[in-house]
C-alpha positions in Angstrom: -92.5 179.8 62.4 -93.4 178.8 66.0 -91.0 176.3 67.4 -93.3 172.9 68.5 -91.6 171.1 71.7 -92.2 167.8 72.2 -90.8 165.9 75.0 -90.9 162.0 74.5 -89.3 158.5 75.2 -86.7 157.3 73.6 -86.7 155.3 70.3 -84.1 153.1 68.7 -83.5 155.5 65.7 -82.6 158.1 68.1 -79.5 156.4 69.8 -76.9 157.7 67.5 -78.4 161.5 67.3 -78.3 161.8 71.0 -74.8 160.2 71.6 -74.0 162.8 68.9 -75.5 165.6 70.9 -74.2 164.2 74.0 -70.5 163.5 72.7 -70.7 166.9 70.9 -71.3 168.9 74.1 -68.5 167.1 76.0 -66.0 168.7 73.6 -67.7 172.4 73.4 -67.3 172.2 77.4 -64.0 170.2 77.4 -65.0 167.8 79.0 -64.7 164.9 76.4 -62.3 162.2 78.6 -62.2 159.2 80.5 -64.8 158.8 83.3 -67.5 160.6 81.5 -70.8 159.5 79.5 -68.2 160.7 76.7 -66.6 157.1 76.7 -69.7 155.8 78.4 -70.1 152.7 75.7 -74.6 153.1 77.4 -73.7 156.6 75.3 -74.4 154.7 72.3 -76.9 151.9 73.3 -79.8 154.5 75.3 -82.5 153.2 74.1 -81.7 149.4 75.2 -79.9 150.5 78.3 -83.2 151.6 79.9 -85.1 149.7 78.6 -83.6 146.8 80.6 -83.6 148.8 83.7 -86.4 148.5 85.8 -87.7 152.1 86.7 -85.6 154.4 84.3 -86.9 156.1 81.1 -85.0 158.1 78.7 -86.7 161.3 77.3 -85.6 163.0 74.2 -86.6 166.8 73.1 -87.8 167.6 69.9 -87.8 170.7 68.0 -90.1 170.5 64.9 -89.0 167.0 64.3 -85.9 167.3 64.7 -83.8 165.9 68.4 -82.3 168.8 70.1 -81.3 166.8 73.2 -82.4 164.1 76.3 -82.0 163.5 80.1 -83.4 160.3 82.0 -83.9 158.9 85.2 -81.5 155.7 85.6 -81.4 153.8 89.2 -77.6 153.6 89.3 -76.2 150.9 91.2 -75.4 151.3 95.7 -77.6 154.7 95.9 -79.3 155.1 98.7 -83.1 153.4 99.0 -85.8 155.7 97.1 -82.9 157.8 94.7 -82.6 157.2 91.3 -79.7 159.9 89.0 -80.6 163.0 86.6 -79.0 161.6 83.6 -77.2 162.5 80.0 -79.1 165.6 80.4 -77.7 167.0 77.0 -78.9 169.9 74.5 -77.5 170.6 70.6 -75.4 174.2 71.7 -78.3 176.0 68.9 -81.2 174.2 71.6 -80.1 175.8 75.1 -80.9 178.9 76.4 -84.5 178.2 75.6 -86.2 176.7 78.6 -85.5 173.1 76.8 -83.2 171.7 79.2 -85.8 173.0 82.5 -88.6 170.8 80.7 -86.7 167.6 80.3 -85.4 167.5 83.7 -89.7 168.7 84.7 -90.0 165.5 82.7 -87.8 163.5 84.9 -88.8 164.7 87.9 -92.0 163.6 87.3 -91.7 160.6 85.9 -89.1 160.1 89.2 -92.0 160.9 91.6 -94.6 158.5 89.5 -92.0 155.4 89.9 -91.8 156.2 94.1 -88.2 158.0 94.5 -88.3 160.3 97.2 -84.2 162.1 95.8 -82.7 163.1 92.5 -78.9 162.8 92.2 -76.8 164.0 89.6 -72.8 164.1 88.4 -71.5 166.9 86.6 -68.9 169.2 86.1 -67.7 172.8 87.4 -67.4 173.7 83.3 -71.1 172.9 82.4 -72.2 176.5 84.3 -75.6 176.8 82.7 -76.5 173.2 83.8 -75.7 174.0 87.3 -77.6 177.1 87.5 -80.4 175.2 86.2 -80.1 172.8 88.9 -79.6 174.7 91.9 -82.7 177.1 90.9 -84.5 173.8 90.8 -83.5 173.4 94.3 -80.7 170.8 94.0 -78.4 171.1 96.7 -74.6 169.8 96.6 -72.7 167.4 98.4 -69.2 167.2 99.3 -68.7 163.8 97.5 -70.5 161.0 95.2 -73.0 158.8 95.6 -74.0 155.2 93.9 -71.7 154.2 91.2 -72.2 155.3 88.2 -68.6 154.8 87.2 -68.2 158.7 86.1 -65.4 159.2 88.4 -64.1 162.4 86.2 -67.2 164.3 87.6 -66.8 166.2 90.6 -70.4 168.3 91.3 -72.4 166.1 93.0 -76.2 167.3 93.6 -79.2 165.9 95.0 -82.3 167.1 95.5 -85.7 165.6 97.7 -88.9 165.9 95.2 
């Protein structure tokens, strides 16, 4: 059976499967602490978080039904004018490998170029290796220290990249 894709915008039924997902990967990666989207409380309130924010969307990954993951575009607070961040970009472990993660963040970019932002930024971390390669092929670049305030101080890759 062929595996149907479908990339869409967040619901309200979806909130607690992706903070699942999202949480879920934090503690395969270690990286399930203070500072993170893992104690985020947004983690568990997507769907009305951007939907108050002007700009942002929230775009979930569906495998035959079923959510396999997300990433958005979320204009976090003091960024420079015409950025917006690569956010929660999170896959179920079974999901990535499989070009999923490349065509959220597509997703984003585009809908990031649509609302007028000229730069992507992101947060991350060192153990999340297969993200960051994602990134960087993508042509994210890194930067020697944080941007905006998202209020993940635990992350420590910074990235940004001009679209």
């Amino acid at each position: 059976m062929k595996n149907n894709i479908e990339i869409r915008k967040i619901q309200p039924e979806d909130n607690p499967l992706i903070a699942k997902i999202i949480r879920t990967a934090l503690e395969e990666y270690e990286e399930a602490k203070p500072g993170t989207v893992y104690t985020d409380p947004t983690t568990d309130e997507l769907y009305e978080t951007f939907l108050k924010a002007p700009k942002s969307a929230y775009f979930i990954a569906e495998i035959n039904g079923k959510v396999v993951g997300g990433s958005g575009i979320y204009p976090t607070k003091n960024l420079p004018d015409g950025y917006t961040e690569l956010v929660k970009i999170y896959l179920h472990n079974e999901s990535r490998g499989k070009g999923i993660g490349k065509k959220l963040m597509d997703k984003c970019i585009d809908y990031a170029k649509d609302e007028g932002y000229t730069h992507l930024y992101l947060e991350s971390f060192p153990s999340l290796k297969e993200a960051i390669v994602l990134y960087e092929k993508t042509g994210f670049k890194r930067l020697v220290k944080p941007l905006g305030d998202s209020g993940h101080f635990a992350c420590n890759v910074w990235m940004v990249l001009a679209i």
